[in-house]
C-alpha positions as CSV (number, residue, x, y, z in Angstrom):
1,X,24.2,-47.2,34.2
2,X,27.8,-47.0,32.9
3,X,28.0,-43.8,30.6
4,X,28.7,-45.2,26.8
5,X,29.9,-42.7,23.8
6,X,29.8,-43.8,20.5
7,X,30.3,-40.6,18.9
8,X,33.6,-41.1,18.5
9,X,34.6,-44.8,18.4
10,X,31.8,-46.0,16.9
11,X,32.4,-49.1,18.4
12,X,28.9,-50.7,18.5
13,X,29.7,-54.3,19.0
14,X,32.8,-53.6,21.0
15,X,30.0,-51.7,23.4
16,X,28.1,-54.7,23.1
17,X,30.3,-57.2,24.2
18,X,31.0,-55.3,27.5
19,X,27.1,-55.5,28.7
20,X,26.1,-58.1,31.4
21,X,22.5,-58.8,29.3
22,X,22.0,-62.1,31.0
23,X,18.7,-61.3,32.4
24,X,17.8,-59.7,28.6
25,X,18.0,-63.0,27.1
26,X,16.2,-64.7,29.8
27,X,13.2,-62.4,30.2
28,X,13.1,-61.5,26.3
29,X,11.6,-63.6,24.0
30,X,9.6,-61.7,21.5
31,X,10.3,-61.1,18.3
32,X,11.6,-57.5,18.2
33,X,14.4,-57.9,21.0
34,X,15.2,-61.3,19.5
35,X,15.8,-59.4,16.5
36,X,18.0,-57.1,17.9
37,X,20.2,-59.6,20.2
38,X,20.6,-61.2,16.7
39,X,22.0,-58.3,14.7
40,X,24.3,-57.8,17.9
41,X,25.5,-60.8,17.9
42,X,26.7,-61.2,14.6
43,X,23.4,-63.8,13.3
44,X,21.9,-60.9,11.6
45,X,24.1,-58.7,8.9
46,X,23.2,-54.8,9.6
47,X,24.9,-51.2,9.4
48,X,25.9,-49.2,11.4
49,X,22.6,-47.2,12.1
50,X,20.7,-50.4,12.5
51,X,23.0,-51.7,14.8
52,X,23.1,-48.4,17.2
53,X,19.1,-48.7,17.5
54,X,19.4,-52.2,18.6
55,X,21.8,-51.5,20.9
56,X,19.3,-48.5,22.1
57,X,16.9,-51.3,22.3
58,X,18.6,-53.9,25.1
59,X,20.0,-50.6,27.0
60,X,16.6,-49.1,27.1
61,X,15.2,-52.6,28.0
62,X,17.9,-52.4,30.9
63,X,16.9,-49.0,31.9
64,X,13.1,-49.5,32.4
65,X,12.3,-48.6,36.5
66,X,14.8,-45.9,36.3
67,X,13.7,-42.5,37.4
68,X,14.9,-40.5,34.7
69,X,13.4,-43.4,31.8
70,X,9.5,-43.0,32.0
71,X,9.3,-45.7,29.5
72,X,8.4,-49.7,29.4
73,X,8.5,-52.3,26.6
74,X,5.0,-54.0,26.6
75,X,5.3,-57.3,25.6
76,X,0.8,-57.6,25.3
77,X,1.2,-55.0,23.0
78,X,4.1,-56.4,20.4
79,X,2.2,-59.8,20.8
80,X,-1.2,-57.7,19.3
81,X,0.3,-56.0,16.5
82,X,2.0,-59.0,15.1
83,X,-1.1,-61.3,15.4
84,X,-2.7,-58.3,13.7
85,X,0.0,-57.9,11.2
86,X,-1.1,-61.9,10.5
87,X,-4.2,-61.6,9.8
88,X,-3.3,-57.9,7.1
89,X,-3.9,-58.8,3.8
90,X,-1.3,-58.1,0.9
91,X,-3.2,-56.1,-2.1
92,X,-0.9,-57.9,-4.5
93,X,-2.3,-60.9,-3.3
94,X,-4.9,-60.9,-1.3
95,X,-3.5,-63.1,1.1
96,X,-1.2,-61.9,4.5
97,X,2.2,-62.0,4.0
98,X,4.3,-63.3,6.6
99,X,6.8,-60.7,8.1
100,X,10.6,-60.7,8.1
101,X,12.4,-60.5,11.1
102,X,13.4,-56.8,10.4
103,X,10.3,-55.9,9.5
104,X,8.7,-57.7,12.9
105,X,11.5,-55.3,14.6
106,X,10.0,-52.5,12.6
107,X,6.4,-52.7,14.1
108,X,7.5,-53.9,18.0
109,X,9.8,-51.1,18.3
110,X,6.7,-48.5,17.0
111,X,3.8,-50.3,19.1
112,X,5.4,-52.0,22.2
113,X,7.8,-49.3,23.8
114,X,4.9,-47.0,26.1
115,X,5.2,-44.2,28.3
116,X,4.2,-44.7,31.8
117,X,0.4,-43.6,31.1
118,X,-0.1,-46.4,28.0
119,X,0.1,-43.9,25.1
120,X,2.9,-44.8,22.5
121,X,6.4,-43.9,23.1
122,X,7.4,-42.7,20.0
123,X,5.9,-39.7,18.9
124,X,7.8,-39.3,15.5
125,X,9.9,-42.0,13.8
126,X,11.9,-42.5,11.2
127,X,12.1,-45.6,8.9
128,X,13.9,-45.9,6.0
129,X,14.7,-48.9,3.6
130,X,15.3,-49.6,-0.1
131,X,12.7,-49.7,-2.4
132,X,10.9,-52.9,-2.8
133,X,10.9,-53.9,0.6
134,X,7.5,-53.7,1.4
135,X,7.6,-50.8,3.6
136,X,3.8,-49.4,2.0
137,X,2.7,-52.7,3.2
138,X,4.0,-52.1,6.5
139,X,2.3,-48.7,6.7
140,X,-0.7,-50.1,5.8
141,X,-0.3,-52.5,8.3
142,X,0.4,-49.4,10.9
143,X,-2.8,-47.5,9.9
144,X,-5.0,-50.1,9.9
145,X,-4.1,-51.2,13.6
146,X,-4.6,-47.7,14.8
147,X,-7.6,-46.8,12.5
148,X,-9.2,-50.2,14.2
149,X,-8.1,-51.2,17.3
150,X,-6.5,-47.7,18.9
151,X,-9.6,-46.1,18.6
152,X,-11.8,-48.6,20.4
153,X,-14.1,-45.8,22.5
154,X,-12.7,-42.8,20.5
155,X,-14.9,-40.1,18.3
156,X,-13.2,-37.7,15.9
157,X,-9.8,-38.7,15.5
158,X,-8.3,-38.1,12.7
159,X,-5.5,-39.9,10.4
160,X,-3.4,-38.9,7.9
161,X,-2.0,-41.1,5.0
162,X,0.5,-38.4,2.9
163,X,3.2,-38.4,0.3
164,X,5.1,-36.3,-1.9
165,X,2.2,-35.6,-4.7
166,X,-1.1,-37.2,-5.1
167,X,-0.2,-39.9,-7.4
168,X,2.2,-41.2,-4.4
169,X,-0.6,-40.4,-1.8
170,X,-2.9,-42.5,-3.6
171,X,-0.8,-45.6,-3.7
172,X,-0.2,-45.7,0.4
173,X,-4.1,-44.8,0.3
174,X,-4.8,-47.6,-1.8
175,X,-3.2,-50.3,0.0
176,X,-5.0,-48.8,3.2
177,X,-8.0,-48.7,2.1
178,X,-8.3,-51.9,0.3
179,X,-6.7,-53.5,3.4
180,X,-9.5,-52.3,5.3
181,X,-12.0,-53.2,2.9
182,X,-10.6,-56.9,2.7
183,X,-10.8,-56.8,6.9
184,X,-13.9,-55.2,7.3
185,X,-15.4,-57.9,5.5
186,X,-13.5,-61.0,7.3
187,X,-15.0,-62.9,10.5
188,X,-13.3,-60.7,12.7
189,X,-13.7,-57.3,12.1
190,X,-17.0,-57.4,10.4
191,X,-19.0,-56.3,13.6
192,X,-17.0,-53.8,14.5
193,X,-17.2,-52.3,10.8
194,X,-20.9,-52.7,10.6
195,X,-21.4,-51.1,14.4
196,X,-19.3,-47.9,13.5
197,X,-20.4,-48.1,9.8
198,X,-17.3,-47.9,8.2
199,X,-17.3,-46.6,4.7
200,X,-14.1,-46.2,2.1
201,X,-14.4,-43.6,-0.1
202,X,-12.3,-42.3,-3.0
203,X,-9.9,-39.9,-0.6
204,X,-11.0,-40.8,2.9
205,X,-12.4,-43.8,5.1
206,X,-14.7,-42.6,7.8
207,X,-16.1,-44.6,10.4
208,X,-19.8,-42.5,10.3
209,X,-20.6,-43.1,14.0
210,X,-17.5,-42.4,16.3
211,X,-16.5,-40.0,12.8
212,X,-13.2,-41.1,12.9
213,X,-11.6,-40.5,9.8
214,X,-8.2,-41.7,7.7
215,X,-7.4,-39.0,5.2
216,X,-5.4,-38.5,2.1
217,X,-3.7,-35.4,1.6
218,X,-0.7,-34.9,-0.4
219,X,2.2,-32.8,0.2
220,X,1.9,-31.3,-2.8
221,X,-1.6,-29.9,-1.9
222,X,-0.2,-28.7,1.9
223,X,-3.8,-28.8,3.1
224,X,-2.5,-30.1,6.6
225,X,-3.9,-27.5,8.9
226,X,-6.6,-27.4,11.6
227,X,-6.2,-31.2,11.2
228,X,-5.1,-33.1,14.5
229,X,-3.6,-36.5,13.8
230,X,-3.8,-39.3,15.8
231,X,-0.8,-41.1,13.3
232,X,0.2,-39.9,10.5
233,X,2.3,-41.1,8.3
234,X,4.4,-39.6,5.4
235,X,5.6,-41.6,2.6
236,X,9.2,-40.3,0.2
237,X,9.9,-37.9,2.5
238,X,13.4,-37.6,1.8
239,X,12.4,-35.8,-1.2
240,X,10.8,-32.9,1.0
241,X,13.3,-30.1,1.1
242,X,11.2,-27.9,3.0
243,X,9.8,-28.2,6.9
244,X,7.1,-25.6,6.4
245,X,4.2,-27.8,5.8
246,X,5.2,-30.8,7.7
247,X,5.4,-28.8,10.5
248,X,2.0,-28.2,10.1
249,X,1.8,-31.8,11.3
250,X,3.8,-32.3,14.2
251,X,2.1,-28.7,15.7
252,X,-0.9,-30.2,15.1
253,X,-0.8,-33.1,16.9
254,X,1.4,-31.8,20.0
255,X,-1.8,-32.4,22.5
256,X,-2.8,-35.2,20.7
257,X,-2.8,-38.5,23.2
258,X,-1.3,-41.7,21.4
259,X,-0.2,-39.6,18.9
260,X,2.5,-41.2,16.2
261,X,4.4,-39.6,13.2
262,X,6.0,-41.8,10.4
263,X,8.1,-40.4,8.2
264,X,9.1,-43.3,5.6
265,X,11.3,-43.0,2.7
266,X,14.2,-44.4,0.7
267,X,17.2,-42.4,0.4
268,X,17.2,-39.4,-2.3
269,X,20.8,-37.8,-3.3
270,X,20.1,-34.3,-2.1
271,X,21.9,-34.9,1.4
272,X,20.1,-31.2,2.1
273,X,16.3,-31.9,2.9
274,X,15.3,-31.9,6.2
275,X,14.7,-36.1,6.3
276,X,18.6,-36.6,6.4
277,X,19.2,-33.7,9.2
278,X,17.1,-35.9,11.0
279,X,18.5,-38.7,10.2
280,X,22.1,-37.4,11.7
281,X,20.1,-36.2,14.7
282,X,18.6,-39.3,15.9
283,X,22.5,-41.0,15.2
284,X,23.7,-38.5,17.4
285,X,21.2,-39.2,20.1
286,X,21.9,-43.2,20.4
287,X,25.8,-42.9,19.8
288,X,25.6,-40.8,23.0
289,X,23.8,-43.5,25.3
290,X,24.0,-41.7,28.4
291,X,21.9,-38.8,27.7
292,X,18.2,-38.5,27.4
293,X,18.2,-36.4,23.9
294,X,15.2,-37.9,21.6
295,X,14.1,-40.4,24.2
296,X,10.7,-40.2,21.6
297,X,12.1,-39.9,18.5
298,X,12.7,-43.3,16.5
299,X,15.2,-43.8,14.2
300,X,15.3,-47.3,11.9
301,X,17.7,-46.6,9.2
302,X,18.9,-49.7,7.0
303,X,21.5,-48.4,4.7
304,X,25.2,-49.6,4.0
305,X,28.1,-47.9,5.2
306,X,30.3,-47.5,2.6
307,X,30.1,-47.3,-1.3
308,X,32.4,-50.1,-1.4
309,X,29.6,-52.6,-0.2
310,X,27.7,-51.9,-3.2
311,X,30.1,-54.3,-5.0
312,X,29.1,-57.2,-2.2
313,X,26.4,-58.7,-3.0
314,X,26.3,-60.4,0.1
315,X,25.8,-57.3,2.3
């Protein structure tokens, strides 16, 4: 493939326009490539950062077969965790609510990109919105589709629901658990809860037979060790100045098959905590196309690119 570097030019669109995608938008229908043909094509308003991982979407999508890209883009898959997403109840009100097109891209890019063996792609990922966008619901929406359906046949997994202190942890736990609850309950999942005999307690939901369990462990507490997560996911972690104890994640689930790492957040004003270095990293790795650098790390970064826009209201 023809070597493309951003770092410089950061010419996005201008890349964009010189890529012979015909036989993208013919064999791509679903909803997370359709999102990012549209942000690329000027239908959809996005930064900068949102804009270089849609463009590392199509060119990855173009790269699939290639020796050194042991990756494909399951369509099967981003159909089941949006027909799952359906059926997720909101806690606010009880009912699902239907996903926006970013937030479709959101949940394809994390479940239907797979590594040649079936496991998930993306071992660690990064998504960061505003608040109020409904990114705990998401989350929720995340656990509850691994908690459920990826451990069909599985016996002691563990899952991790985390945040910066245990009032924070509680919340994502909440919506979790309650969303389980309301599904367990439903037409659909009822069997399965009663065959595994799912319980929710007041920090944990543990299916008693295959003892899989989601756990609720705040950062503030650190109690992350001798713990192997099958996902985990971190909420405000860009107010995490330390790597110490997260690190005590991602050693612990290095062996880990399937294994996923969310790190979700809004932006915080200390530009020193290890959320934003990581943040610059990932940048780095999709301005420079051609390499291979963080071919499992996924970055999903909606923020504007100046302070001028702030005055927009239409960005």
């Amino acid at each position: 493939m023809t070597k493309i570097d951003l770092t410089v030019s950061h010419d996005v669109d201008g890349a964009f326009k010189q890529l012979n995608i015909a036989e993208i938008r013919s064999k791509y229908a679903d909803e997370g490539t359709k999102y990012a043909l549209n942000v690329l094509d000027g239908k959809e308003q996005a930064g900068y950062l949102m804009k270089l991982a849609c463009f590392r979407h199509i060119r990855d999508l173009q790269r699939q077969g290639q020796d050194d890209f042991p990756f494909v883009y399951d369509l099967k898959k981003t159909d089941q965790i949006l027909k799952f997403a359906a059926m997720c109840p909101n806690v606010d009100t009880g009912e699902p609510t239907e996903l926006m097109s970013w937030q479709r891209f959101i949940m394809t890019q994390l479940i239907g990109w797979r590594d040649l063996n079936g496991g998930k792609r993306f071992s660690r990922a990064i998504v960061s919105v505003a608040r109020g966008q409904g990114k705990t619901y998401l989350m929720a929406i995340l656990m509850a589709y691994s908690y459920l359906i990826e451990s069909l046949g599985l016996e002691n997994q563990d899952f991790l629901v985390s945040s910066i202190n245990y009032k924070q942890t509680k919340k994502l736990f909440g919506y979790v658990s309650t969303m389980l609850k309301s599904l367990s309950s439903s037409s659909l999942f009822k069997k399965l809860a009663d065959n595994v005999e799912l319980a929710v307690q007041s920090d944990q939901v543990i299916m008693k037979r295959p003892n899989n369990v989601i756990r609720a462990i705040s950062h503030e507490s650190g109690q992350y060790d001798s713990y192997h997560f099958t996902t985990a996911i971190v909420d405000e972690i860009g107010e995490i100045t330390s790597r110490e104890r997260i690190s005590k994640i991602v050693s612990g689930q290095v062996k880990v098959k399937n294994r996923q790492f969310v790190q979700i957040s809004t932006a915080y004003p200390n530009p020193n905590v290890p959320f934003h270095d990581d943040q610059r990293m990932v940048q780095q790795a999709m301005e420079q196309d051609w390499k291979r650098d963080a071919d499992t790390y996924l970055g999903l970064i909606w923020a504007q690119d100046s302070l001028e826009e702030t005055f927009r209201p239409e960005t």
